[in-house]
C-alpha positions, 0 to 999 in steps of 0.5 A, a space after each residue: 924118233 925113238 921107234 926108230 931105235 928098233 930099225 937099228 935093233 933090227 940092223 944088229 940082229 942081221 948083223 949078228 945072223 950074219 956073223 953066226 953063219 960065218 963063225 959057224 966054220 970055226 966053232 960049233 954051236 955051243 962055242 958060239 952060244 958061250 962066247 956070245 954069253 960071255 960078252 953079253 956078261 962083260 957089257 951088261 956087267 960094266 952097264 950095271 955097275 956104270 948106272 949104279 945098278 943091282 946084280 941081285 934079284 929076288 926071282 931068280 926062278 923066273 930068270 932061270 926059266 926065261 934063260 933055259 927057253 931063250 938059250 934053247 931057242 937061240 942055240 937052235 936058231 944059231 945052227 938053223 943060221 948054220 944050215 939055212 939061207 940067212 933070209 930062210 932062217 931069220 924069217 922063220 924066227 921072226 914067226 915068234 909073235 904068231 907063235 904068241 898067237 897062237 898060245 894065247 888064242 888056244 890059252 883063251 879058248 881052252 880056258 873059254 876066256 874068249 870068243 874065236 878072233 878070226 881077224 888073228 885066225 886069218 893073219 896065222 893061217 896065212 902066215 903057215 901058207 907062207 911057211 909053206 912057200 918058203 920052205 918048198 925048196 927046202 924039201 928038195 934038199 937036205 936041209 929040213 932038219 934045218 927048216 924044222 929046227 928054225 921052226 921050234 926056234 921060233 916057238 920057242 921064242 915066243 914062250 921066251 918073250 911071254 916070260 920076259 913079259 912077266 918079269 917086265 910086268 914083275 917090275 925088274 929091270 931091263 938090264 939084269 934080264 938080259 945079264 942073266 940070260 948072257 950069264 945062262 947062255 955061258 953056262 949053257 955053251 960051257 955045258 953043252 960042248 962039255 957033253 957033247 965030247 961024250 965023256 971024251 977029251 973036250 976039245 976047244 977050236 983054237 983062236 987061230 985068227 984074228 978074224 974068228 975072234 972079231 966074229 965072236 965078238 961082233 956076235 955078242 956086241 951086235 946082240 946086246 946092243 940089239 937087246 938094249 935097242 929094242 928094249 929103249 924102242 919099246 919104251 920111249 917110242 910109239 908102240 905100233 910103229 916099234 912092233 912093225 919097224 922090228 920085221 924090218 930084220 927079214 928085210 936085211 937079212 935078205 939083203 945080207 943073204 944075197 950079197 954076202 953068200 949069194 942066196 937065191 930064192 925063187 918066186 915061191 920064196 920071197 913070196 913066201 917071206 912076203 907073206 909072213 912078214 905081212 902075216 906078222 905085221 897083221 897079228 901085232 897090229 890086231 893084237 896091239 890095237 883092237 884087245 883091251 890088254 894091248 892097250 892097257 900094257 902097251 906104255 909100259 911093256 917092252 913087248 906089248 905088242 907081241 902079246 
């Protein structure tokens, strides 16, 4: 029953992409990265000193490059939510793990560390053709910048999820990751809209409604406690089931796509999502089930499979 905590981590992330795509009328980029930290900050604060927690830290190094990678894959992620369909852009997200993949495959062999895995190799080549049906419509339209955004998003992620890794392997706690990162994300968004005036007069979007408000807030409430979720999946459920259960997301996020903004697919997108959502599932499980190191981290790391 506790892999189950991953379906709904899933649900909050669908929840939250929706939430972005439409407080994306209302604020930029960077506002919506800001305030997204700025709660993660006051949730993850009030958890801390709740349990009894320590702010202090003794890698600060490694939280500093985890938060710049994850802001930066999240920043891009949000304005691919922006441009895309929903399902369009989740799904290209949701590519981390090939990413990891493929970083590890091409770690091994430049390394001559490992022999090819053609198992993996297949499951990544097809998850490219998918990318390729998803995308078809892509290149009829405007919207590539998009598509390519999301792409990087999603590599980007995967190298996040590698330092989460380390710092999980490090012995630090699952909570002052995720308050750092938020704490990253503020002054990242702070930074960003700042520069982005150009050396102008910084203008911020007034709060004009209630609505906005609640979409910011339900941004970095449905983040962190999408975080917190998968992270209690990982550790007290059953591995594989949690690795596969977290695709569940391209899932509701269609769903969400299509009856909320009325996103439409032909047959090359959805089988296009199909298959690299199939692609996805193949590499954690090889990864997870048929490698040494997945067996050996996989009680213990809260992204094993993914590695």
């Amino acid at each position: 029953m506790q892999s189950l905590w991953m379906l709904f981590a899933s649900f909050m992330f669908a929840i939250m992409g929706v939430c972005v795509k439409l407080a994306s009328d209302l604020y930029s980029t960077s506002e919506i990265v800001m305030y997204r930290g700025i709660i993660g900050m006051i949730v993850m604060s009030c958890t801390i000193l709740y349990q009894g927690g320590s702010f202090k830290t003794t890698m600060p190094g490694q939280h500093l490059w985890r938060g710049v990678v994850g802001v930066i894959a999240l920043w891009l992620w949000f304005y691919a939510i922006a441009i895309l369909p929903l399902a369009t852009a989740m799904t290209l997200n949701y590519m981390a793990p090939i990413w990891i993949a493929v970083i590890l495959l091409a770690g091994g062999w430049w390394k001559g560390m490992q022999q090819v895995e053609w198992p993996l190799v297949a499951a990544i080549a097809m998850s490219f053709v998918g990318v390729t049906l998803l995308l078809q419509p892509v290149f009829e339209t405007d919207q590539l910048s998009g598509a390519i955004t999301a792409l990087i998003s999603g590599m980007l992620s995967a190298l996040a999820y590698l330092q989460v890794r380390k710092l999980g392997l490090l012995g630090e706690p699952e909570y002052r990751v995720v308050f750092y990162f938020s704490v990253v994300n503020f002054l990242a968004g702070v930074i960003g809209h700042v520069a982005s005036a150009g050396g102008g007069p910084v203008v911020w979007h007034a709060h004009t409604s209630a609505y906005g408000i609640g979409l910011l807030a339900a941004i970095g409430l449905c983040a962190t406690m999408a975080q917190m979720a998968m992270t209690r999946a990982y550790r007290l459920g059953k591995t594989l089931v949690v690795a596969n259960l977290q695709y569940t997301g391209i899932v509701f996020s269609s769903f969400w796509g299509v009856v909320i903004f009325g996103d439409l697919f032909d047959w090359h997108g959805w089988t296009g999502i199909g298959i690299i959502l199939a692609s996805g599932i193949a590499a954690t499980y090889y990864n997870t089930r048929n490698t040494a190191r997945g067996a050996a981290i996989a009680r213990t790391d809260p992204i094993a499979s993914e590695v």
